[in-house]
C-alpha positions as a Python dict, from the first residue, in 0.01 Angstrom:
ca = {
    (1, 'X'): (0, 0, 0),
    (2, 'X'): (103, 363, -112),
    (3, 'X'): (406, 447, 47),
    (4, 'X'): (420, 779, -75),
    (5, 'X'): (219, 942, 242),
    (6, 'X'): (454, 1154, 526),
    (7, 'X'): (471, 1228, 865),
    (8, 'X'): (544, 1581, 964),
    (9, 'X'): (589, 1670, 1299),
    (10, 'X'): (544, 2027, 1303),
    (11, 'X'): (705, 2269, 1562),
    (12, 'X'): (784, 2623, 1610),
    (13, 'X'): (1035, 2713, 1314),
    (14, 'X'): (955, 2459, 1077),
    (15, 'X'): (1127, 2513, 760),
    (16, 'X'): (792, 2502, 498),
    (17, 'X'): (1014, 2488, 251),
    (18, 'X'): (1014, 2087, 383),
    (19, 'X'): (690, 2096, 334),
    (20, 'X'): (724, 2255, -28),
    (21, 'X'): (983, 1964, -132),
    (22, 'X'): (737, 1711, -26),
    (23, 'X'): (456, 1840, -233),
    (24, 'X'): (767, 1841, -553),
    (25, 'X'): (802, 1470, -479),
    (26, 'X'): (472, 1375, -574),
    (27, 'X'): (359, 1229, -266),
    (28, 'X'): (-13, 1152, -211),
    (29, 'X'): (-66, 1208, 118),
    (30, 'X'): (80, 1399, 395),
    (31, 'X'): (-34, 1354, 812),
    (32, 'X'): (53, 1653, 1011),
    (33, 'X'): (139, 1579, 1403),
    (34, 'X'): (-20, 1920, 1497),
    (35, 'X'): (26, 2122, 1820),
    (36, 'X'): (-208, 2089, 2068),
    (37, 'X'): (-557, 2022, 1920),
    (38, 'X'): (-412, 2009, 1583),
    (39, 'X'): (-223, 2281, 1445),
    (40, 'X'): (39, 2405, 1271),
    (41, 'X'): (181, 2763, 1219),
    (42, 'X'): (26, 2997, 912),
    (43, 'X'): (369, 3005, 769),
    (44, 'X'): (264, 2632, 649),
    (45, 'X'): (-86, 2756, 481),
    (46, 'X'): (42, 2854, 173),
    (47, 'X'): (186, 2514, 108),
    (48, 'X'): (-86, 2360, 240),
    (49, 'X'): (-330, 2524, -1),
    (50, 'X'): (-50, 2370, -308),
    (51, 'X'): (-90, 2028, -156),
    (52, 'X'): (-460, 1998, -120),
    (53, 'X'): (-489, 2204, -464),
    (54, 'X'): (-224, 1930, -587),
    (55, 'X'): (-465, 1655, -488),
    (56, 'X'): (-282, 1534, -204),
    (57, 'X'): (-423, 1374, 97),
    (58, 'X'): (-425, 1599, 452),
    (59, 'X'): (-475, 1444, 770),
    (60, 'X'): (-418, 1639, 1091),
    (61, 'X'): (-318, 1450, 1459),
    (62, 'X'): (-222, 1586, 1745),
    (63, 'X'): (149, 1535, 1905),
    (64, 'X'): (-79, 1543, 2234),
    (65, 'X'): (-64, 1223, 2433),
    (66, 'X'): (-398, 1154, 2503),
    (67, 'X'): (-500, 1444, 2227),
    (68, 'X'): (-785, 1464, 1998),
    (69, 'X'): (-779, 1660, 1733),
    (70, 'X'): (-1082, 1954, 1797),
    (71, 'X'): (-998, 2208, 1480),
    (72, 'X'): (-1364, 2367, 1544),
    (73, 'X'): (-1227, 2542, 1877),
    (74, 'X'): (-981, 2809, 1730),
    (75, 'X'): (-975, 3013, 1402),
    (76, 'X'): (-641, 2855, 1275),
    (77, 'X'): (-754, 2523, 1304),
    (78, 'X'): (-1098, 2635, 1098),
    (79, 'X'): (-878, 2767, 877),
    (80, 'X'): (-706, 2444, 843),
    (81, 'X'): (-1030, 2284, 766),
    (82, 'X'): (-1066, 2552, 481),
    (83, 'X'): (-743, 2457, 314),
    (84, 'X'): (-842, 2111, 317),
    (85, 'X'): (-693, 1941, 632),
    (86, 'X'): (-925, 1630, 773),
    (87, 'X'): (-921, 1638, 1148),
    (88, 'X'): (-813, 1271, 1225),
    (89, 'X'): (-1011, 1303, 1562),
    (90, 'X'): (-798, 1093, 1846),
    (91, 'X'): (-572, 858, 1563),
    (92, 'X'): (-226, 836, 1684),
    (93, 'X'): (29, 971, 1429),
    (94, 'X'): (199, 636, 1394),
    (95, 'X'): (-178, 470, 1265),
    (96, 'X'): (-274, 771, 1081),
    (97, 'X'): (34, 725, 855),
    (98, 'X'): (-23, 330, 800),
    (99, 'X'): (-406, 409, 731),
    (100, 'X'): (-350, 642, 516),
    (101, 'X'): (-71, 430, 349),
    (102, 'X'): (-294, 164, 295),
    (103, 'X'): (-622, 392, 185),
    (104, 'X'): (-427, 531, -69),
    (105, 'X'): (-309, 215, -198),
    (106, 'X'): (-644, 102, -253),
    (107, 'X'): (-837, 384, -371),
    (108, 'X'): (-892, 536, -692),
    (109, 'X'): (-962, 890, -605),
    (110, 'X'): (-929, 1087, -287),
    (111, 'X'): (-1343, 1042, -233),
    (112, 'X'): (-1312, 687, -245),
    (113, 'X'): (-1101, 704, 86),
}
C-alpha cells in the first residue's frame, strides 16, 4: 500500500498553494472531492498541470451525496480531463483514496493502474 495519495476537499478559496506543497512532497497520487459533478476552481489548474506533468496520479469525486462525477457536461470539467484528472464516476471519496492507496502500491507505472 502507497500511502503517499491525498484527499483534497476543494471549496471556494482554497489556498493552491496546498495543493503546490503536496506536489513538493512527492506524493503519487492526489483524489480531488470536487464540487458538484466534479470540479474544482481554475485557480487549481496550474498546479494541476505540475502534478499530472510530475507523474502523479489524479482522481476526481464528487463531495455530492449521491454524486457522480459527469466532467463531459461543462467546459471546466473538460478541461479537467485535459490536464489529466480521471473522472472516478460515482466512487465515494473515502474508497477512492484507499483504491488508489492500494493501486499505487502495487503498480509499476501509472498505466499499469
Amino acid at each position: 500500500i502507497n500511502t503517499k495519495v491525498a484527499l483534497i476537499k476543494y471549496h471556494p478559496g482554497y489556498d493552491p498553494s496546498i495543493l503546490e506543497k503536496i506536489i513538493e512532497m512527492n506524493y503519487s497520487g492526489i483524489i480531488f472531492e470536487g464540487t458538484g459533478l466534479g470540479h474544482i476552481g481554475k485557480i487549481m489548474y496550474e498546479n494541476v498541470k505540475k502534478a499530472n506533468e510530475k507523474g502523479i496520479f489524479l482522481g476526481m469525486t464528487s463531495q455530492c451525496i449521491d454524486g457522480r462525477v459527469r466532467m463531459t457536461v461543462y467546459e471546466s470539467g473538460r478541461d479537467l480531463l485535459d490536464l489529466g484528472i480521471v473522472s472516478l464516476e460515482n466512487m465515494i471519496p473515502e474508497v477512492a483514496l484507499v483504491k488508489a492507496m492500494w493501486a499505487l502500491g502495487n503498480s509499476e507505472t501509472l498505466e499499469d493502474m
